[in-house]
C-alpha positions as CSV (number, residue, x, y, z in Angstrom):
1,X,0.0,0.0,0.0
2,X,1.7,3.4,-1.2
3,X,0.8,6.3,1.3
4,X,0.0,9.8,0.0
5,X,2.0,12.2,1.8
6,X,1.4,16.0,1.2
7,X,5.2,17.5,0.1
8,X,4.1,21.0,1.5
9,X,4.4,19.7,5.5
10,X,7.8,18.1,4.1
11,X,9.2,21.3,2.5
12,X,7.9,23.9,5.1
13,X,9.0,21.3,8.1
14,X,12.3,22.7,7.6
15,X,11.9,26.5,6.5
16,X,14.3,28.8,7.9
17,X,11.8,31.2,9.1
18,X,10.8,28.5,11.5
19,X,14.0,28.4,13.5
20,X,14.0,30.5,16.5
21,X,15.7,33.8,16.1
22,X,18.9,35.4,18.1
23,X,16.3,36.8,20.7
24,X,14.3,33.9,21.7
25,X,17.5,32.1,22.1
26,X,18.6,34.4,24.1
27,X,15.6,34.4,26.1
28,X,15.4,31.0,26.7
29,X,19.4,31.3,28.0
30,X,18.3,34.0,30.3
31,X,15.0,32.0,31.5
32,X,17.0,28.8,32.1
33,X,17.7,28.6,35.6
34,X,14.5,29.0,36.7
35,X,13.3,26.1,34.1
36,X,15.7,24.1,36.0
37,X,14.5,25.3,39.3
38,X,10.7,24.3,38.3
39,X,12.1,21.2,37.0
40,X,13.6,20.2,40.4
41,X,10.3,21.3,42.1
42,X,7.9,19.0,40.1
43,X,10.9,16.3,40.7
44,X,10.4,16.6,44.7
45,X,6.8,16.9,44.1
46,X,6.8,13.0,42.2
47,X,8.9,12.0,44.5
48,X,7.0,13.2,47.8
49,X,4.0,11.5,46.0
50,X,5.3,7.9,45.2
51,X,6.2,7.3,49.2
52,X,4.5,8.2,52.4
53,X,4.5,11.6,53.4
54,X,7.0,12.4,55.7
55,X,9.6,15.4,57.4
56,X,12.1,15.0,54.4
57,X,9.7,14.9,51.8
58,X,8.0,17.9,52.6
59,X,11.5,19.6,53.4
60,X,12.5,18.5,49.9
61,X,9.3,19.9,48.5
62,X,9.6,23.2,50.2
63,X,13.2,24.1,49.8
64,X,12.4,23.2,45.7
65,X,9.4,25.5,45.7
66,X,12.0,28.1,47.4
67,X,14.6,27.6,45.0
68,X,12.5,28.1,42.3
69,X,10.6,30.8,43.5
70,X,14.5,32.8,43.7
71,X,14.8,31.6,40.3
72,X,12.0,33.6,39.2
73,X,12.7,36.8,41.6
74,X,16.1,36.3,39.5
75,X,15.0,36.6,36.5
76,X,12.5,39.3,37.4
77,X,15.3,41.4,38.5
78,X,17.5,40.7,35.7
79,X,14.4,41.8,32.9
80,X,13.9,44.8,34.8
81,X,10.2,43.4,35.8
82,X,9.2,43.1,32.1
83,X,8.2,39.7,30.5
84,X,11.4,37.4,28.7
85,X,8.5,37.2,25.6
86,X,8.2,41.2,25.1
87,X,12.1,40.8,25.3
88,X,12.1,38.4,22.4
89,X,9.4,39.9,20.1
């Protein structure tokens, strides 16, 4: 059985104009750390949730949601309290 594949989604699948540009690269650089930190935090959150609650669990949990929440202070202070996407555009 031959399939019938459309050659536009082949040809425009790799356009240039869908790369990401300089800015939103550099946006994503800049936003990093606190992907990382939210990263961690939904990591503790899994883990806290496969065993029974206890102390470190919820310590693990909390110093995450800290650490991410500094990440994102960070970053607020590094844009000058303006949005990374406004940045980019």
């Amino acid at each position: 059985m031959d399939h019938i594949v459309t050659v536009q989604d082949a040809v425009t699948a790799f356009a240039d104009w869908m790369e990401p540009t300089d800015a939103e690269l550099k946006a994503i650089e800049l936003e990093m750390p606190a992907i990382l930190a939210d990263v961690d935090q939904v990591d503790a959150e899994i883990a806290a949730l496969e065993n029974r609650p206890n102390e470190l669990s919820t310590r693990r949990v909390r110093r995450a949601r800290r650490r991410a929440l500094t990440a994102r202070v960070a970053l607020l202070n590094q844009t000058g309290g303006t949005s990374v996407e406004e940045d980019a555009a």
